[in-house]
Backbone as CSV, one residue per row, in Angstrom:
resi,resn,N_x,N_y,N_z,CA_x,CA_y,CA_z,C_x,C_y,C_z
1,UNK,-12.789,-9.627,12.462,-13.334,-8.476,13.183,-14.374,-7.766,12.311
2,UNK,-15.681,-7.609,12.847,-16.491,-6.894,12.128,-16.298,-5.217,11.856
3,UNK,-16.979,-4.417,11.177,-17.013,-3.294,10.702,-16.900,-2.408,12.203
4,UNK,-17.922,-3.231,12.389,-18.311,-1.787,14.438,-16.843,-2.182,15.175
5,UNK,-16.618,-3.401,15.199,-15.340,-3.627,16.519,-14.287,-3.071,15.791
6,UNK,-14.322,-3.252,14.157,-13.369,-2.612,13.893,-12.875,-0.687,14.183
7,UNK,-14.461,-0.185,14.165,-14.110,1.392,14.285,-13.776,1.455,15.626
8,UNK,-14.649,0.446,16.382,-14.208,1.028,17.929,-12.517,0.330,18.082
9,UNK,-12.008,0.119,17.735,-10.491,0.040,17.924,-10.060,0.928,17.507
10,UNK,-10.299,1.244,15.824,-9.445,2.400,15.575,-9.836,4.028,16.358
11,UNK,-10.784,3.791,16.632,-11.218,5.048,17.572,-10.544,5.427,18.504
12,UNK,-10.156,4.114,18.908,-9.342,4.149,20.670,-8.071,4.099,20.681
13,UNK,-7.672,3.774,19.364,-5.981,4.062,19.076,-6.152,5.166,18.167
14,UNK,-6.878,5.851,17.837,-6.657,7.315,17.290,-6.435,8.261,18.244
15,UNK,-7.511,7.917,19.043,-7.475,9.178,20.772,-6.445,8.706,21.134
16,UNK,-6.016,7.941,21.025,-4.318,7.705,21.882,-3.069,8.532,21.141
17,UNK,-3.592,7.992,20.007,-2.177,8.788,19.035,-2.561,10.308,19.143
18,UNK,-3.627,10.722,19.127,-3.763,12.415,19.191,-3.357,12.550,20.247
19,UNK,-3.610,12.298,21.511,-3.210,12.599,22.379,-1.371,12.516,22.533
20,UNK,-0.482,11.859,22.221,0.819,11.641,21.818,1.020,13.018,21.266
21,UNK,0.008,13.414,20.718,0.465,14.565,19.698,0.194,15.479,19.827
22,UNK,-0.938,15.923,20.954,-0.655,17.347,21.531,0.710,18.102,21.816
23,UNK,0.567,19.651,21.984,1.388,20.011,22.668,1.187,21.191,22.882
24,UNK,0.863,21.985,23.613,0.551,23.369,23.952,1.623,24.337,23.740
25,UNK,1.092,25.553,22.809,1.904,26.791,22.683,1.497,27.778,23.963
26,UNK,3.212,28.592,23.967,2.569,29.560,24.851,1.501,30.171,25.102
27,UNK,0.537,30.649,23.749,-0.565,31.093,23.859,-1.545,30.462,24.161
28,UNK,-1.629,29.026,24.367,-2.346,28.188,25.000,-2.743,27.196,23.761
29,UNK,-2.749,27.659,22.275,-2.963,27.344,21.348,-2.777,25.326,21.740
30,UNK,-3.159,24.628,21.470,-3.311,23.247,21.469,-2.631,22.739,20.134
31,UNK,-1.632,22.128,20.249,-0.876,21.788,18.690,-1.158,20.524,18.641
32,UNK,-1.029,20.215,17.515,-0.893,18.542,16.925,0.128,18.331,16.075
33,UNK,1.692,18.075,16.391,2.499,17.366,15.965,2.237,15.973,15.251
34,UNK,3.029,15.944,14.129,2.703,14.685,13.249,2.847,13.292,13.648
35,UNK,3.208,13.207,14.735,4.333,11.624,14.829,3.580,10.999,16.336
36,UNK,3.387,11.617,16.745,2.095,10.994,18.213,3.561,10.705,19.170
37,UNK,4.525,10.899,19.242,5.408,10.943,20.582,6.256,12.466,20.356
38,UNK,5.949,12.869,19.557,6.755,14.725,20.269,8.059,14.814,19.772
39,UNK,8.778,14.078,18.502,9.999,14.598,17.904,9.738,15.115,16.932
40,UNK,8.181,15.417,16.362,8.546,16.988,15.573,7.455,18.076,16.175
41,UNK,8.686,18.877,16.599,8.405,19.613,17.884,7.364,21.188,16.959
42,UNK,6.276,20.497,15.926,5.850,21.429,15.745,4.491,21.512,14.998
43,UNK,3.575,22.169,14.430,2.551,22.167,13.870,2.615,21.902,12.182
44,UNK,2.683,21.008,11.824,2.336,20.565,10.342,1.856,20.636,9.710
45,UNK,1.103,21.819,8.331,-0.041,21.998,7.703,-0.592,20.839,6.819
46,UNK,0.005,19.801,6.608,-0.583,18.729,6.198,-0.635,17.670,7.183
47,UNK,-0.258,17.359,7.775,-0.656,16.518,9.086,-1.697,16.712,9.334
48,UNK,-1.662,17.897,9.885,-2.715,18.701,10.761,-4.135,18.343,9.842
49,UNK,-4.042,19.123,8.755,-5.456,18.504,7.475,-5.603,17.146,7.459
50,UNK,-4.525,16.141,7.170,-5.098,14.388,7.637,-6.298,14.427,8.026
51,UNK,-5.745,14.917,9.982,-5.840,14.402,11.320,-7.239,15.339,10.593
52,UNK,-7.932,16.235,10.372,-8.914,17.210,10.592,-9.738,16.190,10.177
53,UNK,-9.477,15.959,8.993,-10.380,15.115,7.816,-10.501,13.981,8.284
54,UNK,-9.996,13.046,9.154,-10.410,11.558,8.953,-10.514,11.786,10.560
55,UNK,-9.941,12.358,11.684,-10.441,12.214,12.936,-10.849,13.476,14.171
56,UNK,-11.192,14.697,12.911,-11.633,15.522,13.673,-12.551,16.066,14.839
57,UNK,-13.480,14.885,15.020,-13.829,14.392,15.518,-13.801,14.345,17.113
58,UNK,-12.387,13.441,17.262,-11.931,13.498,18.123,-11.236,14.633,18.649
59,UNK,-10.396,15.605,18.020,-9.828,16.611,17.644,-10.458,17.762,18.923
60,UNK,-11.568,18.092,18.206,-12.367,18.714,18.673,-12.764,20.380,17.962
61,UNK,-13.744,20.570,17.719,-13.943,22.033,17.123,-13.324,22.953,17.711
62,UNK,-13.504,23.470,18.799,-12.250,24.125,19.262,-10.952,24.254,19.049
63,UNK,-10.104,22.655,19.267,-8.780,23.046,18.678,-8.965,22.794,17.325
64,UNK,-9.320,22.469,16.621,-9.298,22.723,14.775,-9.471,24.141,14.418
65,UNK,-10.249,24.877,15.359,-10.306,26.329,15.023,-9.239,27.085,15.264
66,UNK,-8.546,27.178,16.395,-7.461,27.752,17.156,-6.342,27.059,16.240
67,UNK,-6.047,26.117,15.844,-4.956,25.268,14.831,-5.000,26.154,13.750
68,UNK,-6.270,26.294,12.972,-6.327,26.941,11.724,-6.073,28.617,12.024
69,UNK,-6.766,29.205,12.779,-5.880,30.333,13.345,-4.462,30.847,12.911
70,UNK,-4.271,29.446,14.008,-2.096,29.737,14.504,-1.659,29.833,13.137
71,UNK,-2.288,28.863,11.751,-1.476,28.330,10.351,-1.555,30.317,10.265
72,UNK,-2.879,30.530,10.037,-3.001,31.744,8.764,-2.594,32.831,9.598
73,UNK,-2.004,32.968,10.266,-1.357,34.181,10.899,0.260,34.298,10.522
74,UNK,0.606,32.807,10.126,1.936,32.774,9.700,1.783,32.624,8.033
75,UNK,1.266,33.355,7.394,1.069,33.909,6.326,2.309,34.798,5.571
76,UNK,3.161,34.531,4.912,3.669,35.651,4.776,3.629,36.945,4.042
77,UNK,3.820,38.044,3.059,3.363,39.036,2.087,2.778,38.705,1.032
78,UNK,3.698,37.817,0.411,3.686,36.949,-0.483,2.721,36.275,-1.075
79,UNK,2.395,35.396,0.299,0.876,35.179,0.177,1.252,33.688,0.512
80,UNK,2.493,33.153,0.696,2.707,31.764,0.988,2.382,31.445,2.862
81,UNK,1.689,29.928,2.755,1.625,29.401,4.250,2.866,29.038,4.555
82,UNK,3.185,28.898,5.652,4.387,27.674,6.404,3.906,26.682,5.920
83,UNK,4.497,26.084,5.957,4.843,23.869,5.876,4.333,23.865,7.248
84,UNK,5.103,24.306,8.502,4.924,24.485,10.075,4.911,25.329,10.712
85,UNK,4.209,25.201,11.791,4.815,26.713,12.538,4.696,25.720,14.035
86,UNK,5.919,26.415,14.618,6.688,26.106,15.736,5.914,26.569,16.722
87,UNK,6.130,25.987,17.971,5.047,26.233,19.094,5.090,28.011,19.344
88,UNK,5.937,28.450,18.875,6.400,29.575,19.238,6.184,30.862,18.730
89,UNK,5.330,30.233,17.861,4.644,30.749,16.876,6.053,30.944,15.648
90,UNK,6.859,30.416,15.554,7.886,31.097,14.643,7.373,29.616,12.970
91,UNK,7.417,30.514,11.993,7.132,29.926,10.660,8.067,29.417,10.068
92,UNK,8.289,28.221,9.141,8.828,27.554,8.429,8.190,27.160,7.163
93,UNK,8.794,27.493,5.943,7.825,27.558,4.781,8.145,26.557,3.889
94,UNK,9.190,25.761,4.748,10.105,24.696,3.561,10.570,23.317,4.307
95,UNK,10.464,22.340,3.620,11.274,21.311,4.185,12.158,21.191,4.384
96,UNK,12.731,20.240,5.284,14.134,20.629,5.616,14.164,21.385,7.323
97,UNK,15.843,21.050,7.232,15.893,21.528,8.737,15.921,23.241,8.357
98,UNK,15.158,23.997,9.705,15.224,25.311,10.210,16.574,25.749,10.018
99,UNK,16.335,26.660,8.526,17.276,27.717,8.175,18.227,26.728,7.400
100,UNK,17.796,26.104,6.933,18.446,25.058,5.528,17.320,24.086,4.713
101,UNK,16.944,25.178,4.406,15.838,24.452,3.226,16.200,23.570,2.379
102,UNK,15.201,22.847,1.930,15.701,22.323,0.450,15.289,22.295,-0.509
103,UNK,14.658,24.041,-0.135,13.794,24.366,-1.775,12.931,25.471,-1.167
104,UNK,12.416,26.670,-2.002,11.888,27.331,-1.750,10.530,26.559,-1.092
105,UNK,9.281,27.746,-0.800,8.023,27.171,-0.053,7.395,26.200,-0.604
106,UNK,6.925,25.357,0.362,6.571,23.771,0.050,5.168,24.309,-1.399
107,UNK,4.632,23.445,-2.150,3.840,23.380,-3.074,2.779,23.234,-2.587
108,UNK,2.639,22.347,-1.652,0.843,21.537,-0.933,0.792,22.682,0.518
109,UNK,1.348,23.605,0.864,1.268,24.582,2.074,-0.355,24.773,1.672
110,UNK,-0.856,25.658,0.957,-2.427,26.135,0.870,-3.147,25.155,0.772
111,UNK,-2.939,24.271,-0.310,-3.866,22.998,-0.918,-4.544,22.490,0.883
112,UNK,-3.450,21.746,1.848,-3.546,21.644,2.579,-4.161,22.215,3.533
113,UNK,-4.283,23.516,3.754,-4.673,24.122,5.000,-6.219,24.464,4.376
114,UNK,-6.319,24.716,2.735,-8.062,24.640,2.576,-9.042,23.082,2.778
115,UNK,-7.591,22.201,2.864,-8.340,20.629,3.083,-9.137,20.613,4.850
116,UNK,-8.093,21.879,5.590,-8.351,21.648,6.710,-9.482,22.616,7.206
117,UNK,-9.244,23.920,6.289,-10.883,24.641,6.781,-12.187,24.165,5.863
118,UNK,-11.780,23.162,4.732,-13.397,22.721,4.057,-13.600,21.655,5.174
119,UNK,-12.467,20.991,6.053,-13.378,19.835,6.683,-13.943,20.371,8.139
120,UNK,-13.155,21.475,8.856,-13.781,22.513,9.773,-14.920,22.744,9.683
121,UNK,-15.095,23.881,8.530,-16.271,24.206,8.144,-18.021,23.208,8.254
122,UNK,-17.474,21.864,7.467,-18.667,20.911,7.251,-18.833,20.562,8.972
123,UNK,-18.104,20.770,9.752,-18.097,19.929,11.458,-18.997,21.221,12.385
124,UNK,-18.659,22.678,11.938,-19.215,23.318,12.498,-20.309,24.154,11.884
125,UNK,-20.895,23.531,10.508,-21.888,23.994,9.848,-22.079,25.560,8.919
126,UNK,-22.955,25.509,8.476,-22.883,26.957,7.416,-22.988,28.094,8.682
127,UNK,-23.856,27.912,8.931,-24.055,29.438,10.037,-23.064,29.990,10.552
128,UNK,-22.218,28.961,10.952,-20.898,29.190,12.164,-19.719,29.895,11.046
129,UNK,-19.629,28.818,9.930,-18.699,28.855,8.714,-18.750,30.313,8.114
130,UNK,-19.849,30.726,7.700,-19.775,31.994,6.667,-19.461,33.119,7.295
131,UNK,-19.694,33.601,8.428,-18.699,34.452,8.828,-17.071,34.142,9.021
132,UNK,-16.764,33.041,9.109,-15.195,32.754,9.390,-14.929,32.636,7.507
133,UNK,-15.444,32.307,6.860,-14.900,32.230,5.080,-14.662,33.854,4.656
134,UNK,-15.761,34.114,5.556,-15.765,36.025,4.737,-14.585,36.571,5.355
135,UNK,-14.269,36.506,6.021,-12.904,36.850,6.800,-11.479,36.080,6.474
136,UNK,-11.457,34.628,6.184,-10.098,34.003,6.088,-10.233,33.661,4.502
137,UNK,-11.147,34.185,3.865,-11.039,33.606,1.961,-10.109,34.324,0.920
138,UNK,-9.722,35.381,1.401,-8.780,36.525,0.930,-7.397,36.346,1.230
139,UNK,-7.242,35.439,2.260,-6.140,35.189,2.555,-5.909,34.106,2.254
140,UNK,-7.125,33.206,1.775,-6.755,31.430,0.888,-6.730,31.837,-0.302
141,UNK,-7.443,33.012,-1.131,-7.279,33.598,-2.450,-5.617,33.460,-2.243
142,UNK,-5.164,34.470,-1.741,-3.804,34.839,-1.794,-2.979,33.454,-1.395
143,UNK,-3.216,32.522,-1.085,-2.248,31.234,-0.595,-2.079,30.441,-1.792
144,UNK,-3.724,30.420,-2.757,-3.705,29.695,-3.533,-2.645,30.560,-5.040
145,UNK,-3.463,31.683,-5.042,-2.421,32.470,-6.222,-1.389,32.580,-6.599
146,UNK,-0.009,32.177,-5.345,1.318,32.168,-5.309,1.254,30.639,-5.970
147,UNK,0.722,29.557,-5.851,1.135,28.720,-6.388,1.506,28.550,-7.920
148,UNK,2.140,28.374,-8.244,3.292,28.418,-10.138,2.337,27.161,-10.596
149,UNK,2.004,28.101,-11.562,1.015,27.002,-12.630,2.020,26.811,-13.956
150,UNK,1.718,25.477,-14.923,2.060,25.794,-16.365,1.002,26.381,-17.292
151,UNK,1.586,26.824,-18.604,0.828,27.681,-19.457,-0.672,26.488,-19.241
152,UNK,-0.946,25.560,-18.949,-2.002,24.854,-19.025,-3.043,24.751,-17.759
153,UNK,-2.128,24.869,-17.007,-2.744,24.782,-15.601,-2.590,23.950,-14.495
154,UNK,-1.040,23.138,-14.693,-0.832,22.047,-13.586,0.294,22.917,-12.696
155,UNK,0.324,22.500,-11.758,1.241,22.879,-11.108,2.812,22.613,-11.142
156,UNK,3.786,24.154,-11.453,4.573,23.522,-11.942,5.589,24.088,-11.544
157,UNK,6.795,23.369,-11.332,7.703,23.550,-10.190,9.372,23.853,-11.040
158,UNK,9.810,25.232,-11.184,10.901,26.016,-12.132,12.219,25.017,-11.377
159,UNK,12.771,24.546,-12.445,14.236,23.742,-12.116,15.636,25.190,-11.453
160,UNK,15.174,26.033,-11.842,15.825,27.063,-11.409,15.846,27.628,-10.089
161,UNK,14.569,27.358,-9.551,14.265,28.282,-8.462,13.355,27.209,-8.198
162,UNK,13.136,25.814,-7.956,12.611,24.608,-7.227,12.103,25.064,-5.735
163,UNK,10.910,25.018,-5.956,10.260,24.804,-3.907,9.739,23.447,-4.158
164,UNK,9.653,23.057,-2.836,9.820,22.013,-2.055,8.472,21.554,-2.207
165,UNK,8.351,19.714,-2.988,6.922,19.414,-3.477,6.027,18.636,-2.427
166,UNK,5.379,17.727,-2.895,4.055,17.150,-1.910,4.873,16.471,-0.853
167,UNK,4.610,16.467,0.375,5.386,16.321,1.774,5.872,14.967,2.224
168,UNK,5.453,14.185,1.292,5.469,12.811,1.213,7.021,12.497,0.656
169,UNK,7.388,13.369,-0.347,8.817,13.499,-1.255,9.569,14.644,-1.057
170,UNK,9.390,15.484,-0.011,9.389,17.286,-0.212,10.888,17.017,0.095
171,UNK,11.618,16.078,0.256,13.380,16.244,0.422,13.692,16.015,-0.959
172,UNK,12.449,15.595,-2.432,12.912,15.331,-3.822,12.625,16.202,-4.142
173,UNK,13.664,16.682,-5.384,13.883,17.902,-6.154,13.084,17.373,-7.473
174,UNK,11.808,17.282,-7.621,10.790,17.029,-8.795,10.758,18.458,-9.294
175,UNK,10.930,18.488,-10.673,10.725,19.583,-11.478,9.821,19.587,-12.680
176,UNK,9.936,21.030,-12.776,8.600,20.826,-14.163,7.190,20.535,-13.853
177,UNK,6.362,20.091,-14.662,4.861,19.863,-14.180,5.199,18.489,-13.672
178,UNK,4.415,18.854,-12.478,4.379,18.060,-11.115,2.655,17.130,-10.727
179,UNK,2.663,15.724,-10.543,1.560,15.281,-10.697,0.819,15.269,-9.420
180,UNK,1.277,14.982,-8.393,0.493,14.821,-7.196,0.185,16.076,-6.055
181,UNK,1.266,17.355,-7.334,0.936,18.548,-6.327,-0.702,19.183,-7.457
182,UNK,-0.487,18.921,-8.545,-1.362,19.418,-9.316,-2.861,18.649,-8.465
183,UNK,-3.260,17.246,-8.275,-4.284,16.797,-8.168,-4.254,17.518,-6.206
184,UNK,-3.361,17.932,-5.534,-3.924,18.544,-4.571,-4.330,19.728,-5.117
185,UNK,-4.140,20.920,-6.423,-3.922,22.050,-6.450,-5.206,21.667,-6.693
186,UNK,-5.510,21.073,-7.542,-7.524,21.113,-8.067,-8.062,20.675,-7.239
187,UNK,-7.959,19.749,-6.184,-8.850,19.216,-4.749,-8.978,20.574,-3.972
188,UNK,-7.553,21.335,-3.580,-8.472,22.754,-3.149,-8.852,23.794,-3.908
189,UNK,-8.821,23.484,-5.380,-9.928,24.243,-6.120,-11.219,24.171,-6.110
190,UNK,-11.378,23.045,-6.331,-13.199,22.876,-6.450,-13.101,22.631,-5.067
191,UNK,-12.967,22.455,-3.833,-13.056,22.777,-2.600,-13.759,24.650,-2.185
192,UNK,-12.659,25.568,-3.168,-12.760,26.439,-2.549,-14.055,27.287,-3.705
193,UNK,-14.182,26.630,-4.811,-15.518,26.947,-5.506,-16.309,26.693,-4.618
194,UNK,-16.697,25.403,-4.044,-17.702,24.749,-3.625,-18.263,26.132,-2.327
195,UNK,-17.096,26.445,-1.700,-17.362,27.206,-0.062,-17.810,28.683,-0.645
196,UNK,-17.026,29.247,-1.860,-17.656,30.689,-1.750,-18.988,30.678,-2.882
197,UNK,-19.487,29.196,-3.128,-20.884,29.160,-3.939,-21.972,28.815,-2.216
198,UNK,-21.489,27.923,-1.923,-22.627,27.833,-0.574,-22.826,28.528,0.547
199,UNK,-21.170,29.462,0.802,-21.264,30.125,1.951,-21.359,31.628,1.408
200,UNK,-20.891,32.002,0.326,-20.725,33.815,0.158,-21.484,33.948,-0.816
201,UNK,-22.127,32.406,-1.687,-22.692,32.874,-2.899,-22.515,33.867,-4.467
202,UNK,-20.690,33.934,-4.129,-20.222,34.657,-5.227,-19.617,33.621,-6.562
203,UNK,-20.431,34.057,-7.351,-20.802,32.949,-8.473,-19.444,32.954,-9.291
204,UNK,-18.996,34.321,-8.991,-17.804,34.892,-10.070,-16.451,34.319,-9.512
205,UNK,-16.420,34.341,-8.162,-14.716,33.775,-7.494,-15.218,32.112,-7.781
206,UNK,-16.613,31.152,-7.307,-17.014,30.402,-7.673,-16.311,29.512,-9.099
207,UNK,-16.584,29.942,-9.971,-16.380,29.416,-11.051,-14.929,29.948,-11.855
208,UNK,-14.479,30.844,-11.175,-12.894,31.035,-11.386,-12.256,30.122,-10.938
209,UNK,-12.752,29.371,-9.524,-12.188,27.953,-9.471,-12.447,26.572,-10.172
210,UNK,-13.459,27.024,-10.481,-14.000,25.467,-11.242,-13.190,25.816,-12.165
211,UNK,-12.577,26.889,-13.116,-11.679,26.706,-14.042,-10.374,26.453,-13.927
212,UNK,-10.582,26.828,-12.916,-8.568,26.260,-12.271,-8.893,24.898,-12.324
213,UNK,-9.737,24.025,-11.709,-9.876,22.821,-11.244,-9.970,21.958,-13.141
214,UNK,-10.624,22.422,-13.664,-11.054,22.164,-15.187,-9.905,21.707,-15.841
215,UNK,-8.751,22.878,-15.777,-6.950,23.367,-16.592,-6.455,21.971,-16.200
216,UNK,-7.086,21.137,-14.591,-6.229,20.482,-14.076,-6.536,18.773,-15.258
217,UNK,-8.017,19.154,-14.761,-8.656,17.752,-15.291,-8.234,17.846,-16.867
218,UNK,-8.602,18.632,-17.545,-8.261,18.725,-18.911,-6.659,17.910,-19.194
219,UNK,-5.484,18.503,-18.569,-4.087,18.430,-18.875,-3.791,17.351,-17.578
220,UNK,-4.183,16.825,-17.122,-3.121,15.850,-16.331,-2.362,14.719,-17.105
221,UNK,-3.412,14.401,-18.000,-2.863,13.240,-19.231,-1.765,13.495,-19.439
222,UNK,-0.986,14.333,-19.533,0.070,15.161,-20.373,1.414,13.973,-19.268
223,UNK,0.777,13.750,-18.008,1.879,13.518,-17.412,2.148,11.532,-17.633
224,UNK,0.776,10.941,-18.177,0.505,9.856,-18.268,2.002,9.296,-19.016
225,UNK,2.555,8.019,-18.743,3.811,7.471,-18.846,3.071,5.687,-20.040
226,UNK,2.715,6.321,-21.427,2.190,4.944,-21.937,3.251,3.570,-21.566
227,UNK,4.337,3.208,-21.440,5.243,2.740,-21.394,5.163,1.945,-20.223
228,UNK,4.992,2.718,-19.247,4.957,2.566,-17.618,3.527,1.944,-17.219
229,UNK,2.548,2.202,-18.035,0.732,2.605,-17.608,1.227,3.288,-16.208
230,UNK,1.261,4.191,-16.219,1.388,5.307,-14.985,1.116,6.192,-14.869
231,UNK,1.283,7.133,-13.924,1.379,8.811,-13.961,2.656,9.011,-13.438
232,UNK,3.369,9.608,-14.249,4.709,10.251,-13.487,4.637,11.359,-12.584
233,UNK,4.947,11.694,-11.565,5.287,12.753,-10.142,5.642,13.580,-10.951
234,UNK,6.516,13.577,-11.777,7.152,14.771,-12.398,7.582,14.174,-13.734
235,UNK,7.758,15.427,-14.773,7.944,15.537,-15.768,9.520,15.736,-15.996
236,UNK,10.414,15.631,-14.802,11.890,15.754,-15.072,12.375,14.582,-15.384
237,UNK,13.420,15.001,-16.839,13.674,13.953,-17.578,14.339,12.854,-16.886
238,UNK,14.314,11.149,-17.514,14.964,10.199,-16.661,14.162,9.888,-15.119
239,UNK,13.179,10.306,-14.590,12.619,10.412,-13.092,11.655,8.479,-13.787
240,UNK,11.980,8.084,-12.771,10.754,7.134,-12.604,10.129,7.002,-11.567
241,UNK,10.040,8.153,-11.053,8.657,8.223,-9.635,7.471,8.396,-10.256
242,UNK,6.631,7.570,-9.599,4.856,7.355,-10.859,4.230,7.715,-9.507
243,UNK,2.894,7.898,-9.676,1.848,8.227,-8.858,0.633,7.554,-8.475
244,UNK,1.176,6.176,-8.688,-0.215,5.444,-8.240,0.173,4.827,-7.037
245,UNK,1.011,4.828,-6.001,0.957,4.492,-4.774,1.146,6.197,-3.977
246,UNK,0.895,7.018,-4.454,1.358,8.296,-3.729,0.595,9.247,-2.426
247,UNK,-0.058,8.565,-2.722,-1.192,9.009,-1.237,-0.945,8.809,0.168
248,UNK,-0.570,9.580,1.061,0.105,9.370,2.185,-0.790,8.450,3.046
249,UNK,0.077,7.164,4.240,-0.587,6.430,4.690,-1.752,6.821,5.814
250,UNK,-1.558,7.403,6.826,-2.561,7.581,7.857,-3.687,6.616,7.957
251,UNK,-3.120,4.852,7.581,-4.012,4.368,7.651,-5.263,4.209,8.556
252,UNK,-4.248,4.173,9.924,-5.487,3.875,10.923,-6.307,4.957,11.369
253,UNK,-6.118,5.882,10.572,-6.943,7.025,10.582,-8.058,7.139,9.670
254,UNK,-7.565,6.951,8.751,-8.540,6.608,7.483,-9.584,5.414,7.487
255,UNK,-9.110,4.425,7.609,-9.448,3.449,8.217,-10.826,3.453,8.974
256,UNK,-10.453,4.093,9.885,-11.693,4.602,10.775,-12.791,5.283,10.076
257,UNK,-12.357,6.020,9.115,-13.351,6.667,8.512,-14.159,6.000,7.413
258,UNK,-13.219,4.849,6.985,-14.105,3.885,6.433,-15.010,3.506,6.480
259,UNK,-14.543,2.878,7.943,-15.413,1.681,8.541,-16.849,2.341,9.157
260,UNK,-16.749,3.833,9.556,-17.913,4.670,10.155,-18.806,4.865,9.051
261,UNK,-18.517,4.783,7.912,-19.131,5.206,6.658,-20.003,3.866,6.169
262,UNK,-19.242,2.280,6.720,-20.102,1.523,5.752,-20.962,0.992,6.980
């Protein structure tokens, strides 16, 4: 199968699976459940970013806007996102079943939802974008800030008081500096440098991220496993979860985005 027959398949089984995965909130809000037949009866902040990034497309600007909406309204004081929020608008900040967590608020909640307004943003252009950044960036300041760094700058997850890590493992209790939440924590760093240098032009929040993103690149080595040639997930002693298959599948989503690209 060539490159073109190949996108036009995955095209036509992507609109199928989105469509599986609608589901309308009372407010009319348009959801996208993770699973394309309707047993998780709810809005996913990393799903949801996938689906933005590799088939938004199809999606449509409209509901990517109204999606990103529903997330940042379920914001809590704190400054943490939901993991989900329920058609009902009701929030969930942790993996695990409703009202039995298995760990405080997930780690990738913000990382995620800035994956989903930097790929918004690029679909509906600067003009449209910089008024919606000047308004929702204070509240990704605050999503990103709650996240627990180490004295170095990776993201790092207290054996004491454990929240719930990258969504792929979020039922594993990984502790300590954490590898695959750190390389999301710097993807929406220099993400969110990149938006308030092109859209608000503030040089100073700008490059406060490039140094978050920097802490990351500098110290990830730290987690490198010579023994293994690996990266370990976590730094908790005895763990042999490594990080070179850790990237969630969404192939035939991705896929698509491949094949449109070459």
């Amino acid at each position: 199968m060539d490159k073109r027959k190949a996108y036009e398949t995955l095209t036509k089984l992507s609109a199928e699976l989105l469509r599986g995965c609608e589901k309308t909130a009372p407010d009319g809000t348009v959801l996208f459940t993770p699973d394309g037949v309707g047993n998780y009866d709810a809005l996913w902040v990393r799903d949801f970013a996938y689906m933005t990034e590799y088939v938004g497309d199809l999606m449509g600007e409209k509901a990517i806007g109204d999606c990103i909406r529903f997330i940042l309204r379920g914001q809590r004081a704190d400054g943490w996102f939901p993991d989900r929020v329920e058609a009902s608008g009701e929030t969930v900040y942790a993996a695990g079943a409703k009202g039995s967590p298995v760990g405080l608020a997930n780690l990738d909640n913000t990382p995620f939802l800035v994956f989903a307004v930097s790929a918004y943003f690029e679909m509906i252009g600067k003009k449209r974008a910089q008024p919606l950044f000047r308004v929702w960036c204070a509240a990704l300041d605050r999503g990103m800030a709650c996240i627990p760094l180490s004295e170095e700058g990776l993201v790092y997850n207290d054996a004491a008081a454990p929240h719930s890590p990258y969504g792929f493992t979020d039922t594993v209790c990984k502790t300590g500096r954490v590898f695959m939440e750190s390389v999301l924590f710097w993807r929406a760093a220099k993400q969110m440098a990149r938006l308030y240098d092109t859209l608000l032009q503030k040089e100073e929040a700008a490059a406060a991220y490039e140094q978050k993103a920097r802490c990351v690149e500098e110290n990830i080595h730290k987690l490198w496993d010579a023994q293994a040639e690996a990266l370990r997930r976590t730094e908790t002693a005895g763990s042999t979860m490594y990080g070179a298959c850790c990237m969630r599948g969404l192939s035939g989503f991705r896929w698509r985005k491949v094949c449109a690209a070459a």
